[in-house]
C-alpha positions in Angstrom: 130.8 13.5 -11.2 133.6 10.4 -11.9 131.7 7.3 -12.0 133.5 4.5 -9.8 133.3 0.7 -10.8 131.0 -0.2 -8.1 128.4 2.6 -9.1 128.8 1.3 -13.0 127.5 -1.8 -12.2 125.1 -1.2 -10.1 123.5 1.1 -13.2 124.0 -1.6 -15.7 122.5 -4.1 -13.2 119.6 -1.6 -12.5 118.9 -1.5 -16.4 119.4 -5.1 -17.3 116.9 -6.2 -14.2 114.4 -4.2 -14.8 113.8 -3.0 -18.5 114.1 -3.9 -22.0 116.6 -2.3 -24.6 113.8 -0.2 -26.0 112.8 1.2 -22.6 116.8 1.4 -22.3 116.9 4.0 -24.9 113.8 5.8 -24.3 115.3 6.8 -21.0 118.8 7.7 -22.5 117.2 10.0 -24.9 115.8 11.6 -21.9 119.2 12.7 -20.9 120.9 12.7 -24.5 118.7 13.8 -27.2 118.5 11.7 -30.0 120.5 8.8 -29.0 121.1 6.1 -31.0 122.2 3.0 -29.6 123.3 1.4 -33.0 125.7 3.8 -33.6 127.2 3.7 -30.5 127.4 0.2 -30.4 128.2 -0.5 -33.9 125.6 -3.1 -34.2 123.8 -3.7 -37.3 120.3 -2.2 -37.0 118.7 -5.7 -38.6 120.2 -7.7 -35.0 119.2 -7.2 -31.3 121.4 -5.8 -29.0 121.7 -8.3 -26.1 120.9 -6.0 -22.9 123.9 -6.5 -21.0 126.1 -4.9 -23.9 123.4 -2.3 -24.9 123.1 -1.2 -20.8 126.8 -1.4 -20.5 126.9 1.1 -23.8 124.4 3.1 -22.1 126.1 4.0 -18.8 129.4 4.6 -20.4 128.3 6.9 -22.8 126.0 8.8 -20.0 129.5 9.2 -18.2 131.5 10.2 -21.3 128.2 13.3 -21.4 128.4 14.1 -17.6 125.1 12.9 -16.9 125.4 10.4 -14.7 123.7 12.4 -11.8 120.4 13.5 -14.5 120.2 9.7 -15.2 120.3 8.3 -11.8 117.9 11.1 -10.6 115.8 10.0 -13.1 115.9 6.1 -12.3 115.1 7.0 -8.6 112.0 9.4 -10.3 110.9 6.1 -11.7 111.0 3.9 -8.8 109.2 6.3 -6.3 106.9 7.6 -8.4 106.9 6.9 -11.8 107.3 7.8 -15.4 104.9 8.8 -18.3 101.6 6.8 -16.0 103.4 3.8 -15.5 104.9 2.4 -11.8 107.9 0.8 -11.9 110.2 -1.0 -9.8 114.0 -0.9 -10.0 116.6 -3.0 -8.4 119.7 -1.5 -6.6 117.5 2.1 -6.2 118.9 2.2 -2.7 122.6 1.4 -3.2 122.7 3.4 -6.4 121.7 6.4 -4.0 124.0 5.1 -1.4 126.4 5.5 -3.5 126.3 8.8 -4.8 125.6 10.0 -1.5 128.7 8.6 -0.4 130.6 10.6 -3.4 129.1 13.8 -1.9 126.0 14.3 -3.1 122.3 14.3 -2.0 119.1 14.0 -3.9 116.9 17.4 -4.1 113.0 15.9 -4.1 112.1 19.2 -5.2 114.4 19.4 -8.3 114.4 15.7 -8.8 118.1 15.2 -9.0 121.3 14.8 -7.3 123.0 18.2 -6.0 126.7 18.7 -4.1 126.3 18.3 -0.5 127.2 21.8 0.4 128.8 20.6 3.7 131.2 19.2 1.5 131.8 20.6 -1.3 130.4 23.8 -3.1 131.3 24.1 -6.9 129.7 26.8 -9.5 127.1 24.2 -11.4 125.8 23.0 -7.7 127.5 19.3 -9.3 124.0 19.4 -11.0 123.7 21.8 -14.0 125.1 20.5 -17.5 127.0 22.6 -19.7 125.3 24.5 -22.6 121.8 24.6 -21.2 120.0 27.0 -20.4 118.3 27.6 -16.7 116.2 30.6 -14.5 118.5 32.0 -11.9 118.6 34.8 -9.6 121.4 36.9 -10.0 123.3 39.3 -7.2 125.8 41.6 -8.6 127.9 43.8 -5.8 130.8 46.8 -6.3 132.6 48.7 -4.1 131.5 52.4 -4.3 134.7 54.3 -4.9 137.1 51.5 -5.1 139.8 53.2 -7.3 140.2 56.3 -5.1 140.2 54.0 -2.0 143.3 52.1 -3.8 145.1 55.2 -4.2 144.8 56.2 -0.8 145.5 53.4 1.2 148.5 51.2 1.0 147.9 47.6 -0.4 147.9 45.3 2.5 145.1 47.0 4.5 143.2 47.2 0.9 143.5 43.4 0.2 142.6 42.9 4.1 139.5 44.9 4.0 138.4 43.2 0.8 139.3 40.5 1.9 136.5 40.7 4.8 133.9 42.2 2.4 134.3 38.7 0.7 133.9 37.1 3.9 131.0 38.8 4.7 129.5 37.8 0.9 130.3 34.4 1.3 129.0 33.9 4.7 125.6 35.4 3.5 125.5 33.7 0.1 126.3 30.1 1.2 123.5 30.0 4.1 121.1 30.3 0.9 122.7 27.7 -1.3 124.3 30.9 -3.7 127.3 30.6 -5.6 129.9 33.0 -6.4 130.4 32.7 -10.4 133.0 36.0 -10.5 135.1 37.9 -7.8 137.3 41.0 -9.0 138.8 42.1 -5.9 136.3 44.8 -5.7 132.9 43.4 -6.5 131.2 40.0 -7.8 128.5 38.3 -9.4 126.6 35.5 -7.1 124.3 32.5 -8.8 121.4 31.1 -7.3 119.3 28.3 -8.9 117.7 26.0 -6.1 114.7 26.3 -3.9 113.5 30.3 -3.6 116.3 31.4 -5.4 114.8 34.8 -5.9 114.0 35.1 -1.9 117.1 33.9 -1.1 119.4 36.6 -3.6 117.1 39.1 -1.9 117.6 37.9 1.6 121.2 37.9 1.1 122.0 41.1 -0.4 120.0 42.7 3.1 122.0 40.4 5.2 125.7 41.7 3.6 124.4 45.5 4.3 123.6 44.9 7.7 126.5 43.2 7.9 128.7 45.7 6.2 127.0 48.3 8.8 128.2 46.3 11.7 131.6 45.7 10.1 131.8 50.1 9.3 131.4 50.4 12.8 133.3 47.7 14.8 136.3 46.7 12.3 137.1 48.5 9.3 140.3 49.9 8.8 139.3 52.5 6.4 138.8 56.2 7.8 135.9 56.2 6.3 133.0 53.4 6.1 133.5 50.9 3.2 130.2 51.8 0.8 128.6 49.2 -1.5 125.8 49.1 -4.1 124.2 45.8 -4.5 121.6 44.3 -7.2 119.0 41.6 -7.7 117.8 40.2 -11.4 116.9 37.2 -12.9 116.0 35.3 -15.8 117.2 33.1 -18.4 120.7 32.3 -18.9 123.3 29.7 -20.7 125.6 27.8 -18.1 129.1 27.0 -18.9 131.4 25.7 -16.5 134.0 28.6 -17.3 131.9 31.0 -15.6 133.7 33.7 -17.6 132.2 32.7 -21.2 128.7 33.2 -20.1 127.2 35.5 -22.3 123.9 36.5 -21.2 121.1 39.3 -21.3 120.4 38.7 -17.9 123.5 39.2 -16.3 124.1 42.5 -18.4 121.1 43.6 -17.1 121.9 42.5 -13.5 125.5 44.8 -14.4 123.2 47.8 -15.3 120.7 47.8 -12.3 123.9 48.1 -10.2 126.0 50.6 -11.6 123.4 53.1 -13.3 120.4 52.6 -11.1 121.7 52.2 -7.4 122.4 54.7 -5.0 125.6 53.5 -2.5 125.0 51.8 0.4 121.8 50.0 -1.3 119.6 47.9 -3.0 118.3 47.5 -6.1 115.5 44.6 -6.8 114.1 44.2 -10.6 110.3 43.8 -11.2 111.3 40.3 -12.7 112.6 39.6 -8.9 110.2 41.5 -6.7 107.1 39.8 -8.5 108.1 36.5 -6.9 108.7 37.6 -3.6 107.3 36.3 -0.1 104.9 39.4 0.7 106.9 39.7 3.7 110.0 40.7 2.0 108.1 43.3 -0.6 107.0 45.3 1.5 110.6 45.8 3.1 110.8 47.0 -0.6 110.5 50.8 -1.8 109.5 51.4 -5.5 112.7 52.8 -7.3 112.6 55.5 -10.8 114.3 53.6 -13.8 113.3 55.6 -16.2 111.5 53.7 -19.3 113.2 50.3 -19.2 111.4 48.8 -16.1 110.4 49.2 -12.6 112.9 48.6 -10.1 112.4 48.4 -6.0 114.9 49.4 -3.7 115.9 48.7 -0.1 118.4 50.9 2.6 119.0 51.3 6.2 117.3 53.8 7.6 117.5 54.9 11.4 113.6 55.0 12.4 112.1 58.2 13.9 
């Protein structure tokens, strides 16, 4: 997030209000491991920093790190409910938040920090998740089944139209749940989830885009024959980077593998990793899947009932 003037100041004022340099730096280091205020100020470490110039230094250096949403969540942390035992109370709490809010962004209570508005903007790091560290996400990976024989057969327009609504249909589903596609190649992707029930909500979505892929077979494809996916659900640890496409990560692989060696088309497959946190509710629309040695998977289809 781009810090504006007003928001600056109101940071600086927040700290120099409320806090000494000490406290100053115990929170930066919160944010920025190891920070050293000296350094950055060029002070000599046998004189005070006056707290004006050492808050100033502060904010402008939690800009220059992309932080500035981690260290205003954590302000408002302290002023509602405190930090390390102790209460405190912060000036400017409410315009600070004001602010941000204004720049598209709200704060998530549950997460304790500022997240994109999705009604206004969606980016891949939910404007929240910094670069280089590592976080628990749910992953959905999706492929066409049979997508290079379907471009040889049909001409390129009604291809790029029909993926084109599979997309739709992905998005739709994905964005209801606060997912985010990381990679799209035409005939497949790889959707993100980090917030609230993210291992519900990759679930939930991967049923919603086969039922609506069902509905769409029937009622609009173009394709002589119904357009057949395989979908998959993992999660775990993984590294963030901004470029989506330097992420190198033993979860995703795995996510990669569920779907192309271990689902059958027009499916679902769920790891153990993912099932294990489920709502009850949504297990038991779960079958148990053969995966050989490497793990238990569960799956899910449409089935007509008898």
């Amino acid at each position: 997030m781009r810090i504006n003037v007003r928001l600056r100041d109101l940071l600086v004022q927040a700290l120099v209000e409320s806090m000494t340099v000490d406290k100053m730096v115990m929170l930066a280091q919160r944010v920025i491991p190891y920070y050293n205020l000296y350094e950055r100020t060029g002070f000599p470490v046998n004189m005070s920093i006056p707290n004006r110039d050492a808050a100033r230094q502060i904010i402008d250096d939690i800009h220059d790190n992309r932080l500035v949403l981690q260290f205003a969540g954590l302000l408002v942390i302290m002023h509602t409910e405190g930090l390390a035992g102790r209460r405190y109370v912060l000036p400017h709490v409410r315009e600070i938040m004001a602010e941000i809010h204004g720049a598209g962004f709200v704060f998530d209570w549950e997460f304790q920090t500022f997240v994109e508005d999705s009604r206004i903007r969606r980016t891949r790091n939910w404007g929240a998740l910094v670069e280089g560290q590592e976080y628990v996400f749910s992953f959905l990976s999706l492929d066409i089944v049979g997508s290079t024989a379907l471009v040889r057969e049909y001409p390129e327009e009604t291809i790029k139209a029909t993926y084109g609504d599979l997309r739709g249909i992905v998005q739709r589903s994905i964005e209801r749940r606060e997912g985010r596609l990381w990679s799209w190649e035409g005939d497949g992707g790889l959707v993100a989830f980090y917030f609230g029930k993210k291992f519900n909500a990759a679930t939930l979505s991967a049923v919603d885009i086969l039922h609506d892929l069902f509905l769409y077979n029937r009622l609009e494809c173009r394709l002589k024959i119904p357009l057949s996916v395989r979908l998959a659900v993992h999660g775990g640890p993984c590294e963030f980077r901004h470029n989506t496409e330097d992420i190198v990560s033993d979860t995703i692989n795995r996510t990669l593998e569920i779907e192309s060696e271990h689902t059958m088309p027009d499916s679902i497959a769920v790891s153990n990793v993912v099932y294990l946190a489920l709502e009850p509710l949504l297990q038991e629309m779960l079958y148990p899947l053969s995966a050989g040695d490497r793990s238990i998977l569960h799956g899910y289809e449409l089935r007509w009932e008898e």
